[in-house]
N, C-alpha and C positions, 0 to 999 in steps of 0.2 A: 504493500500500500504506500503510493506517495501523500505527501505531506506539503503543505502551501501556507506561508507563512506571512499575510497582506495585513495590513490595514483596511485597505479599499482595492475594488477594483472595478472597472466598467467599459462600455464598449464605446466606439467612437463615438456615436451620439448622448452618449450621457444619460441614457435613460433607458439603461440594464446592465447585463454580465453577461462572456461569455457561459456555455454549458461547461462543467464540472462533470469529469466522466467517472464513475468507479465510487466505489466507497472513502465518502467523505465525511470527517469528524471535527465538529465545532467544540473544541475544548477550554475556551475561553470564559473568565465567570461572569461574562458579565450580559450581554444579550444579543441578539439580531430583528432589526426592522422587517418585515414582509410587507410586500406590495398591501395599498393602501384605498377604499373608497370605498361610497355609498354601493346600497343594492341596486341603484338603477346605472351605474356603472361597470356590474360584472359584465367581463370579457364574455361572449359565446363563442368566438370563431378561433379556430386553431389552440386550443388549452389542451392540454396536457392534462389524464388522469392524475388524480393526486395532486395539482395546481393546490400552494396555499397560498389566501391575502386574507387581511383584517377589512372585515366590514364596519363603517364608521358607524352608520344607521343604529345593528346592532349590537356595537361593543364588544364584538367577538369574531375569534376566528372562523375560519371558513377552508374548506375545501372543494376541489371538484372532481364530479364522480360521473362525469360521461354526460351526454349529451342528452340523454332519456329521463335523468333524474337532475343532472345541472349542482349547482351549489348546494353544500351545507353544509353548517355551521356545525362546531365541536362542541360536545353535549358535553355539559361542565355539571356532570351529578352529584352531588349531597344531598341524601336524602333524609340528612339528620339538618335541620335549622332549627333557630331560634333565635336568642340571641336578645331577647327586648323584655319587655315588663307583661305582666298580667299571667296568662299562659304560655308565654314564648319566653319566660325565665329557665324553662326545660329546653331539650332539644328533640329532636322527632319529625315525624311528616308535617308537613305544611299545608292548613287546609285556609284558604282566600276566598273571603264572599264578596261579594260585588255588587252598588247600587241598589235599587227597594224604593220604596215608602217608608220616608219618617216622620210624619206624613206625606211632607214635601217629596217628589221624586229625588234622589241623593244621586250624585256622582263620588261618592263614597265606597274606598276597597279598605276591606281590615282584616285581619288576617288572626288565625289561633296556631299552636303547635298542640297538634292531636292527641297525640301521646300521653300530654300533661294535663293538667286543670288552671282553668283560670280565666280573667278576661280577654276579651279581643282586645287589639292594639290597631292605630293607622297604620296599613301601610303606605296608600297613595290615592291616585283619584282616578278614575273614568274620563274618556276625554269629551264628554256633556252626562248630565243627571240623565240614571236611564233609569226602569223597574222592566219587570217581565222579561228580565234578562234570561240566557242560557249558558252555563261554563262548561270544559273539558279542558283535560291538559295530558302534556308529557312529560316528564320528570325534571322537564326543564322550563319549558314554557307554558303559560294558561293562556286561552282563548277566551273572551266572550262574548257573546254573538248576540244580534237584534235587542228587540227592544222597544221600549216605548219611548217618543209618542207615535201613534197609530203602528206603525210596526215598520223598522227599520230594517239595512239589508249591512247594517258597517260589523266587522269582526275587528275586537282589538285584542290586545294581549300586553302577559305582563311577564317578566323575567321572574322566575317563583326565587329563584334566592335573594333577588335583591330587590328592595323597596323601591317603590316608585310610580311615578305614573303611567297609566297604560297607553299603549301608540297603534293608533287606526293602520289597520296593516291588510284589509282585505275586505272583500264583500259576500253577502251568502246571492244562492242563485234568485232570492227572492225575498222583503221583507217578511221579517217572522217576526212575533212574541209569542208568549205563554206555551214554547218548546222544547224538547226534550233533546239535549245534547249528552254525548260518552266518546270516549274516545279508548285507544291504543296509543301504546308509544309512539306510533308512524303519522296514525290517521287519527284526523276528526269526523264525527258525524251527527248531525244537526237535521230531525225528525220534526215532521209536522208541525202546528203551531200557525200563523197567520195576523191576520187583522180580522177580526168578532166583525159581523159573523160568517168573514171567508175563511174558514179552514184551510190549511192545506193537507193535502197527500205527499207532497214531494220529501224524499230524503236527499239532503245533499252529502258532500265529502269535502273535509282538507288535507291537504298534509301538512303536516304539524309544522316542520321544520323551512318550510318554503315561503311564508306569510301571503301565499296566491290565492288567487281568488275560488271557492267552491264550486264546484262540479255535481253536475247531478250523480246520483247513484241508483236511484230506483223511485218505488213509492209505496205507501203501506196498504194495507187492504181497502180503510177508506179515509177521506178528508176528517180530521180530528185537531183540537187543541186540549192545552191543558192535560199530556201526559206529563209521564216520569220517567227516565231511562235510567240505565246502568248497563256495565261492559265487563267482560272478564278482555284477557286480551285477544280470543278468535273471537266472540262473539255479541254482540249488543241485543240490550233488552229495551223496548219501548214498553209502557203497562198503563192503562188505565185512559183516559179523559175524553171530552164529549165529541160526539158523530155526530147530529145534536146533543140526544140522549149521552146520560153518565152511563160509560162502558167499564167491563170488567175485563175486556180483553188485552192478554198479552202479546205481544207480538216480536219476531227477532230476526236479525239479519246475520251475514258472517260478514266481519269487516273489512277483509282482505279482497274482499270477491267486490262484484257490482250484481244489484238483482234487487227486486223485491223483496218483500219481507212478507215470513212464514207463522202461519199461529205456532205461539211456544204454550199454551195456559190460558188459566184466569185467575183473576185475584180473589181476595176472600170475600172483597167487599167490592162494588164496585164502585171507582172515587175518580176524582182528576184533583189538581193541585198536590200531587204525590210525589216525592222527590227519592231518587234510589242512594245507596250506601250499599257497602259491604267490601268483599276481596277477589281475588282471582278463579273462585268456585262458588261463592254464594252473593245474590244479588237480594241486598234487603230494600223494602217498600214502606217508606213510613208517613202518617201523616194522611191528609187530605180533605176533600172533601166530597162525604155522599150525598144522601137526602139530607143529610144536614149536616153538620160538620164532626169527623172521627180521627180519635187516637191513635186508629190499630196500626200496625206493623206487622207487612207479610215478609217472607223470604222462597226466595226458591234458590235451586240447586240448576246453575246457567248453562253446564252441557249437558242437561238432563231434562227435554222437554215436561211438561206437565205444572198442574196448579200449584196458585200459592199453598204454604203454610201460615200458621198465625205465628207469628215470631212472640208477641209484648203487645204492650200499650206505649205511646209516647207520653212524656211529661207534659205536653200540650198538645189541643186541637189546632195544628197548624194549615191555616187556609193563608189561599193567594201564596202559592209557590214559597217555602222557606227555604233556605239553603244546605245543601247537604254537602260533607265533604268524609271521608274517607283514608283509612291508614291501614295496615297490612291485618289490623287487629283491630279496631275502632270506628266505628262512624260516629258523626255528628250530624244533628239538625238544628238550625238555627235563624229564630224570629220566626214571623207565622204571623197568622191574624186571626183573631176569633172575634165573631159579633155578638152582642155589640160595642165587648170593649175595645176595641181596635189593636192593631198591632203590640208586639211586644218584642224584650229583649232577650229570651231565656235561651240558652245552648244547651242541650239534653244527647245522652250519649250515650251509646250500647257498646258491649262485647261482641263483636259477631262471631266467633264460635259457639255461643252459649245466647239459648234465647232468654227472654226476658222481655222488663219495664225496663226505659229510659230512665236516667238518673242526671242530676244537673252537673255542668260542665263549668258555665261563670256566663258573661253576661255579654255581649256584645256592646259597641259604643251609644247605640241608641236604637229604641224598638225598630223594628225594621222588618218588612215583607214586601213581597215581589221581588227577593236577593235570588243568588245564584252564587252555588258555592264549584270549588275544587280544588284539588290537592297534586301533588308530586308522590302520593304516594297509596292511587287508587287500583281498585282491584283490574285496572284496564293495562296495567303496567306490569302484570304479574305478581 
């Protein structure tokens, strides 16, 4: 192996290097620059697999992986954070809920560590006050999708290790609210929902890592808002909400694939404003609202067609979507509404290997419903 021993070096124009042929070792302590600039800047023509540069946009490396999948970014995993006051004086999964009614519509994200107990903490803001939001994430990045007012089509996201505000990074193929989004490490996917009283049927797709815009994927049996979803990592669950009528039907896709979506079940009860939890085998259902508004918590068993079971009770009747977030061992649901005292602030949390009652967790920053919760470290992730 030769050895080359520079300062600098660059080619007649000043803006590169020749190639370096053979195995080469940077032994110096201190660092090297790589090429530089926004996403709307990546090179397509003539790159090189394996290409690395720093994307400015977002704050992270990047590579490239061929011309079929293009860029992406180095997945900088910790799936231990915390780091702050309340419940994130622990460390653990990180579960982020997003915007609501406080009354007011809030452009408001706060964030818990799962693991632990305690209050919510700020992390950052929404880039306008939404409610009837949708979240999914990958161990690295959160998505949240649509929204109110009337029903929007902007996808933003947030860096789950680091605080901050979230950046309009994409569109769904249609405004949606009151939607059921899950995801995988790879993919998103964002289920029915609409503007009252056009439901949709369409399911779309992202990919996590690319911040482009959704893509259709299929559609569910019929137009619906007002489910709940949950995902292990081959497969998504949509369950529950109205066709007009309040439905009990479960329904599920495999997320790798494109197609419609197949009956998985039914719930115990049939509800809408139902929010999912659980891990990489069990998908829990808690919350919602039926003929009138209910505690219960179902679960099922996600590569194993068939109906719910009754898991528990929740520690509240949570109406108008609360947020749910999820840990390898843990869920959470957080805020809700019941009439006619109006929303509230309470975090209620289960074991998911052991059924049961919800038990209180600590309290979020201010009552709050129409949130949307998720985590880095849901059962969609393995």
């Amino acid at each position: 192996m030769s050895k080359i021993n520079v300062r600098s070096f660059s080619n007649e124009n000043d803006d590169g290097a020749p190639d370096i042929v053979g195995i080469t070792t940077f032994s110096a302590t201190s660092y090297f620059v790589p090429t530089r600039g926004n996403t709307a800047q990546r090179p397509s023509d003539h790159v090189e697999v394996g290409s690395l540069r720093y994307n400015t946009d977002t704050k992270n490396l990047e590579y490239y992986r061929g011309k079929t999948i293009g860029w992406s970014q180095f997945e900088l995993i910790d799936p231990d954070l915390g780091g702050g006051t309340g419940s994130n004086t622990g460390l653990g999964t990180r579960g982020i809920i997003s915007g609501g009614h406080t009354p007011s519509v809030t452009n408001v994200i706060q964030y818990i560590t799962i693991s632990t107990l305690g209050n919510a903490q700020d992390f950052g803001d929404l880039i306008a006050a939404k409610a009837q939001v949708a979240s999914c994430a990958s161990r690295t990045r959160g998505l949240i999708s649509g929204g109110t007012p009337s029903a929007v089509d902007t996808i933003q996201h947030v860096t789950i290790a680091s605080t901050g505000n979230a950046i309009d990074s994409a569109n769904l193929t249609n405004g949606r609210r009151n939607h059921a989004a899950f995801s995988n490490q790879t993919r998103g996917i964002v289920a029915a929902g609409g503007a009252d009283p056009n439901a949709l049927a369409t399911i779309d797709f992202v990919t996590i890592s690319s911040l482009a815009n959704a893509l259709d994927f299929g559609d569910l049996s019929a137009a619906r808002s007002y489910p709940g979803g949950y995902a292990s990592p081959t497969r998504g669950l949509i369950a529950g909400g109205n066709t007009p009528s309040t439905i009990n039907i479960i329904e599920y896709i495999t997320i790798s694939t494109l197609g419609n979506s197949q009956d998985f079940g039914d719930l115990t009860v049939a509800r809408r404003f139902l929010q999912g939890v659980g891990n990489s085998t069990r998908g829990i259902f808690g919350s919602g609202e039926a003929s009138s508004g209910t505690n219960t918590i179902d679960f099922v068993t996600i590569a194993t067609k068939g109906n719910a079971t009754t898991f528990g009770d929740d520690i509240k009747i949570r109406l108008e979507n609360c947020a749910a977030c999820s840990s390898p061992t843990r869920g959470t649901w957080s805020g809700g509404y019941t009439s006619p005292t109006g929303g509230f602030n309470d975090i209620g949390y289960i074991a998911i290997a052991t059924e049961g009652n919800s038990v209180d967790f600590g309290d979020l920053l201010a009552a709050t419903n129409g949130s949307a919760g998720l985590s880095n470290g849901h059962g969609g992730l393995g």
